[in-house]
N, CA, C and O atoms as a GROMACS GRO file, in nm:
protein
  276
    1UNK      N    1   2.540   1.057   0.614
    1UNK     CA    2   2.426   1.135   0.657
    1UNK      C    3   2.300   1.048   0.647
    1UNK      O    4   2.294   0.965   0.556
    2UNK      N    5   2.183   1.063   0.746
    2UNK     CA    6   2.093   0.992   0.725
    2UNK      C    7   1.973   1.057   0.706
    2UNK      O    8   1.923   1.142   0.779
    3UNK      N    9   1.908   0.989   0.549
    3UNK     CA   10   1.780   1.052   0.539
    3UNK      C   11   1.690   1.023   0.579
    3UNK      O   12   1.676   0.931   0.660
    4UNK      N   13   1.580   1.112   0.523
    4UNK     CA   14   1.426   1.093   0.596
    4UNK      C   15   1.387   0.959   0.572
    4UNK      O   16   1.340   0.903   0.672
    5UNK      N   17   1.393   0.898   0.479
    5UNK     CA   18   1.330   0.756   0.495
    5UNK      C   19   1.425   0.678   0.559
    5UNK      O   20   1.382   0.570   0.600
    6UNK      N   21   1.549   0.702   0.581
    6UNK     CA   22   1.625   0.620   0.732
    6UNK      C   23   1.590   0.596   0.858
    6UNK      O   24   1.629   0.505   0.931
    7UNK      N   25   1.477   0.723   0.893
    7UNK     CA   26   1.450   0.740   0.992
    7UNK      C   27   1.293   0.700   1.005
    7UNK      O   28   1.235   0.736   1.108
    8UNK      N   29   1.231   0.637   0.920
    8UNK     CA   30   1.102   0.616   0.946
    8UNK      C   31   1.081   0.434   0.947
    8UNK      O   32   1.122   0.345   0.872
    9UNK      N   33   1.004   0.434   1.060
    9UNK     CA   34   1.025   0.294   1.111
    9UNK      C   35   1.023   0.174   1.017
    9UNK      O   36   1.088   0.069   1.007
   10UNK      N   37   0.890   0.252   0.930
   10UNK     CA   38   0.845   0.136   0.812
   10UNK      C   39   0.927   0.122   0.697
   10UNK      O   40   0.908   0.028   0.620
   11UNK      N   41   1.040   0.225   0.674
   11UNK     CA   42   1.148   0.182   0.553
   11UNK      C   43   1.182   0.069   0.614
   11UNK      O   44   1.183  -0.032   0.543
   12UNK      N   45   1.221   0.054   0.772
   12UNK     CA   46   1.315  -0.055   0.854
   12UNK      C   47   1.193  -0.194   0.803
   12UNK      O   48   1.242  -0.292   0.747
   13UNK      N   49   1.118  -0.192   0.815
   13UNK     CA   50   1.015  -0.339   0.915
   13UNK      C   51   0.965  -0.362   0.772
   13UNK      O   52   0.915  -0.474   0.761
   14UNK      N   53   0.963  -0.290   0.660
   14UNK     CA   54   0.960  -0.340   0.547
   14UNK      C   55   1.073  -0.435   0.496
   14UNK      O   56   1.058  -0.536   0.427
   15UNK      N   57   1.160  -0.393   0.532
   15UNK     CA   58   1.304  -0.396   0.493
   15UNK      C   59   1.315  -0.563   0.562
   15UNK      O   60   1.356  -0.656   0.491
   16UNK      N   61   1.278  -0.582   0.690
   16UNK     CA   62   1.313  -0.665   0.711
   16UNK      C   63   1.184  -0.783   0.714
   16UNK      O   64   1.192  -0.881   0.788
   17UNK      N   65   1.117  -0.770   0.663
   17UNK     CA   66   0.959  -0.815   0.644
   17UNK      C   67   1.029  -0.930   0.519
   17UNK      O   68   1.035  -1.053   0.526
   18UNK      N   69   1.074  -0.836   0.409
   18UNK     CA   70   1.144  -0.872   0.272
   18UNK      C   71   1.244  -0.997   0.308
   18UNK      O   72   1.216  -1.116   0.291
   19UNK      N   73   1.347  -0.953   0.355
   19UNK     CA   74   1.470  -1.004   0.449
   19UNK      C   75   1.429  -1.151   0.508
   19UNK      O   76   1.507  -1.245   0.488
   20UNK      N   77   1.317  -1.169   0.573
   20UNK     CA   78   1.289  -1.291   0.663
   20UNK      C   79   1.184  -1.366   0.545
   20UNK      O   80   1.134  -1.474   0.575
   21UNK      N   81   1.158  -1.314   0.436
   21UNK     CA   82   1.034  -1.370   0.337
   21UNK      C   83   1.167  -1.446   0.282
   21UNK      O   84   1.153  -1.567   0.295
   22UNK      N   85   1.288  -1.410   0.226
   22UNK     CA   86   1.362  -1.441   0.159
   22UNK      C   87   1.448  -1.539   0.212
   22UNK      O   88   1.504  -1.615   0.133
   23UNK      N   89   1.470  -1.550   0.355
   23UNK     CA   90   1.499  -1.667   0.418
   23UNK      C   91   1.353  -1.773   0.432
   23UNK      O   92   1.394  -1.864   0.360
   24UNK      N   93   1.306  -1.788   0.447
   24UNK     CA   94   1.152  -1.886   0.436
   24UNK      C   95   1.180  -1.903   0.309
   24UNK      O   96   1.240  -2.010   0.297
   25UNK      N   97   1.163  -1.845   0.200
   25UNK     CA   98   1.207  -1.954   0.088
   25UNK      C   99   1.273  -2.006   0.078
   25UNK      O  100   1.255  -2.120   0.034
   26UNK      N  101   1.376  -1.969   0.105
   26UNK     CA  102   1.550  -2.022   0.067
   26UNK      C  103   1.553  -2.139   0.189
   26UNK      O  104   1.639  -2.226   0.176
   27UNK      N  105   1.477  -2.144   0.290
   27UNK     CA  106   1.467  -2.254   0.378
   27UNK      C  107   1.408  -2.389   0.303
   27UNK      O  108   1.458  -2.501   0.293
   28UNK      N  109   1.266  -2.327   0.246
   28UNK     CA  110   1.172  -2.409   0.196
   28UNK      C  111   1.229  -2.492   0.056
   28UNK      O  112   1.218  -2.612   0.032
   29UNK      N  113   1.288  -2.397  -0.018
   29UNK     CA  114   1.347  -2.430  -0.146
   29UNK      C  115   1.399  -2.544  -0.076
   29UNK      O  116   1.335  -2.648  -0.089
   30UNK      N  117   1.562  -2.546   0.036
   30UNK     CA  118   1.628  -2.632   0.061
   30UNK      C  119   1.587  -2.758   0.088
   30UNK      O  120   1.658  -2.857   0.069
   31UNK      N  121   1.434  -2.761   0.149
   31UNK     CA  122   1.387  -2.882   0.187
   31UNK      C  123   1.406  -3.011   0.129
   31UNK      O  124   1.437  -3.122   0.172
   32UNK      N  125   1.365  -2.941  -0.035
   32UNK     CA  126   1.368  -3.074  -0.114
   32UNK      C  127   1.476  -3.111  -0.190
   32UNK      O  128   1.467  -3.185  -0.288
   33UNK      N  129   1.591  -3.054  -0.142
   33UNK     CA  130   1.769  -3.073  -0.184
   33UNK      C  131   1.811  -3.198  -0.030
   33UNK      O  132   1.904  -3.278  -0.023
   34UNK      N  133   1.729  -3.177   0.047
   34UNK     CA  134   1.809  -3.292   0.162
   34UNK      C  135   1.764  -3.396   0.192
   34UNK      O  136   1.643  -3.376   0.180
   35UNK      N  137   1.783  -3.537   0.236
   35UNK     CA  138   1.740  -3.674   0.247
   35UNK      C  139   1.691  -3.662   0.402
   35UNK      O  140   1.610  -3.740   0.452
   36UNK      N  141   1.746  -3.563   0.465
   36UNK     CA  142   1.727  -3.662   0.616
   36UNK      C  143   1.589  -3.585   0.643
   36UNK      O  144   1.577  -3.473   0.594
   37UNK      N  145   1.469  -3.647   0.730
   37UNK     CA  146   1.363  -3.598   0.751
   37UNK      C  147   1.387  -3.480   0.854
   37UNK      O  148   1.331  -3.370   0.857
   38UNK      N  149   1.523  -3.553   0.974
   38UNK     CA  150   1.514  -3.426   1.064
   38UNK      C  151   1.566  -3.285   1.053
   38UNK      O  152   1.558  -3.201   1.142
   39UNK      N  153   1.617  -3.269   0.942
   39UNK     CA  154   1.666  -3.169   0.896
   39UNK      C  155   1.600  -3.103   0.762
   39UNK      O  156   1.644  -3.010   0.695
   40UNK      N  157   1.457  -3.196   0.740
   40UNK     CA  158   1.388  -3.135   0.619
   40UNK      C  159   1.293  -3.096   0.750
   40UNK      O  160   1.245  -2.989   0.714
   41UNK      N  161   1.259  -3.114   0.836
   41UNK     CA  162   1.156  -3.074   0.959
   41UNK      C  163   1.235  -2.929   0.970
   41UNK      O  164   1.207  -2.826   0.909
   42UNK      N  165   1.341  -2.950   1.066
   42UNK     CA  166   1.401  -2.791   1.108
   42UNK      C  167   1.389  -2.740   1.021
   42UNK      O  168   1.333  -2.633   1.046
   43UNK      N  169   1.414  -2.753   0.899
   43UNK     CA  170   1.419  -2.622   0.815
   43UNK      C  171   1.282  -2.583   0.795
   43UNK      O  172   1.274  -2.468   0.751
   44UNK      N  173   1.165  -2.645   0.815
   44UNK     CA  174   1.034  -2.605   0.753
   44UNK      C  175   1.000  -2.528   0.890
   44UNK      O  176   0.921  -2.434   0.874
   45UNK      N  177   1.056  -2.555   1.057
   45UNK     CA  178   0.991  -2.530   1.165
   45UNK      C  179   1.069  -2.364   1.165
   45UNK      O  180   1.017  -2.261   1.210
   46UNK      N  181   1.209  -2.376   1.099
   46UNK     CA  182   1.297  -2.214   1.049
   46UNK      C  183   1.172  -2.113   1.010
   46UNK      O  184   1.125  -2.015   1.068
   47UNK      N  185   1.137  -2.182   0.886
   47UNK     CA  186   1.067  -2.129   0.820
   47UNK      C  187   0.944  -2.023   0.879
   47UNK      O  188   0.916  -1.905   0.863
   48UNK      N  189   0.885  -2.145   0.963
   48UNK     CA  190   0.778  -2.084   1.036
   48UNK      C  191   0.762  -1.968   1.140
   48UNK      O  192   0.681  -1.880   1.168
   49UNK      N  193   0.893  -2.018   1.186
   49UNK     CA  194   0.915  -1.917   1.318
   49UNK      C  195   0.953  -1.811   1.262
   49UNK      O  196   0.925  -1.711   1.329
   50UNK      N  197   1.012  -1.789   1.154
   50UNK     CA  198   1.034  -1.674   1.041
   50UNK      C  199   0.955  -1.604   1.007
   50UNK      O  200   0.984  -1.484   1.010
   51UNK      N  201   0.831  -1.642   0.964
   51UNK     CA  202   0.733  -1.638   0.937
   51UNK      C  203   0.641  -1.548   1.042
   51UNK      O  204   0.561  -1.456   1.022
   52UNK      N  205   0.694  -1.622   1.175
   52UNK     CA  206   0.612  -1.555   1.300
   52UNK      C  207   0.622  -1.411   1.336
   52UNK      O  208   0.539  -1.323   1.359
   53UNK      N  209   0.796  -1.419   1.331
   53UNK     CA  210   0.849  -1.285   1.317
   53UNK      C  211   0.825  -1.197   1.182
   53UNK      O  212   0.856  -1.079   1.199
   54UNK      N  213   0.791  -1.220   1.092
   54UNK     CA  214   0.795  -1.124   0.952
   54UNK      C  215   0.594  -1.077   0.983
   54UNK      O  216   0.547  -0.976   0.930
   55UNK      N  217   0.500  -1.179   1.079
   55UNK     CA  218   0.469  -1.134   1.122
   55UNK      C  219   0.414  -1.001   1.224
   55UNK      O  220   0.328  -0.915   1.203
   56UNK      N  221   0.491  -1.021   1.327
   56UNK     CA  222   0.520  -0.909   1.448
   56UNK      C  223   0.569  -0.778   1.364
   56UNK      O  224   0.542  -0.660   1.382
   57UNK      N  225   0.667  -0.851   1.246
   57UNK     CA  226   0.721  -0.710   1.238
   57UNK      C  227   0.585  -0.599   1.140
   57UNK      O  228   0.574  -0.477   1.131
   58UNK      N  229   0.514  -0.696   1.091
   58UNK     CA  230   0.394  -0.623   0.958
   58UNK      C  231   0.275  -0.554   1.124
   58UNK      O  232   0.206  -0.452   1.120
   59UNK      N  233   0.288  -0.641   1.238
   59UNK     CA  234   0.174  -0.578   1.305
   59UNK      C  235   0.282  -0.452   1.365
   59UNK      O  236   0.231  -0.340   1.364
   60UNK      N  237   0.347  -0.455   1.388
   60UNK     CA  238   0.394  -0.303   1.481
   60UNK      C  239   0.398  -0.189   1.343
   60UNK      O  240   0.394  -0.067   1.358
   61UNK      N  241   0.405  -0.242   1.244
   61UNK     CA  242   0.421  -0.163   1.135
   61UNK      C  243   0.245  -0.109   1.115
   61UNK      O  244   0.200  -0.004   1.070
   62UNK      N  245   0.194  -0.204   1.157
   62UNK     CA  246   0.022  -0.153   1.129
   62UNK      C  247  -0.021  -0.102   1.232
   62UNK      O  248  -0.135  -0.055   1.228
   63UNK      N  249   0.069  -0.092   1.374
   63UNK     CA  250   0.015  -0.083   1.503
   63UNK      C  251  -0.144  -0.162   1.546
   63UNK      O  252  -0.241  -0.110   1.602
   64UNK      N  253  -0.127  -0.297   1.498
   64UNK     CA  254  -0.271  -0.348   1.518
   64UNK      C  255  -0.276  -0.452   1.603
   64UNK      O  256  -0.360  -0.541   1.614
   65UNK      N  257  -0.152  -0.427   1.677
   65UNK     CA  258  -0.143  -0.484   1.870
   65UNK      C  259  -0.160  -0.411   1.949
   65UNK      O  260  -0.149  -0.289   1.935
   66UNK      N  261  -0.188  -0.464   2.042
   66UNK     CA  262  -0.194  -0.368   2.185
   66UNK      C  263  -0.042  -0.369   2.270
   66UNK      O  264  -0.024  -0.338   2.387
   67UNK      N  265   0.038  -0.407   2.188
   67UNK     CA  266   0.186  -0.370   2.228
   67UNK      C  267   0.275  -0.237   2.177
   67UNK      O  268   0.372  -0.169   2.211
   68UNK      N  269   0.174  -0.248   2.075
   68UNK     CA  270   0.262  -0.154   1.907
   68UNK      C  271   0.191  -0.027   1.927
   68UNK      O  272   0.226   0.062   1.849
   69UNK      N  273   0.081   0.011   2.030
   69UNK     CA  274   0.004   0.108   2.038
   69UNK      C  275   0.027   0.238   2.120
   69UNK      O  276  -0.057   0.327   2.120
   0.00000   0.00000   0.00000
């Protein structure tokens, strides 16, 4: 059965706000476990684009786009 906070957008976009914060660390952490630069790059550029999205997801949650409106 699904409850009321199942159904409200911001349990979700919190949820996954958390979710993509927790990959960006676990990216960032890894950085300084690996030797090769091009793969200490991707993981920091992961990070970011992660970042972009944990973004989008806090503005549709604030509706403070003109997409989210």
């Amino acid at each position: 059965m699904v409850n009321a906070a199942d159904r409200d957008p911001r349990h979700h976009t919190q949820k996954m706000q958390v979710r993509l914060q927790e990959m960006m660390d676990h990216l960032r952490e890894d950085i300084v476990d690996v030797d090769e630069p091009q793969l200490k790059a991707m993981f920091e550029t992961a990070a970011e684009v992660l970042g972009g999205l944990k973004k989008a997801f806090g503005d549709y949650e604030k509706k403070n786009e003109p997409a989210w409106k």
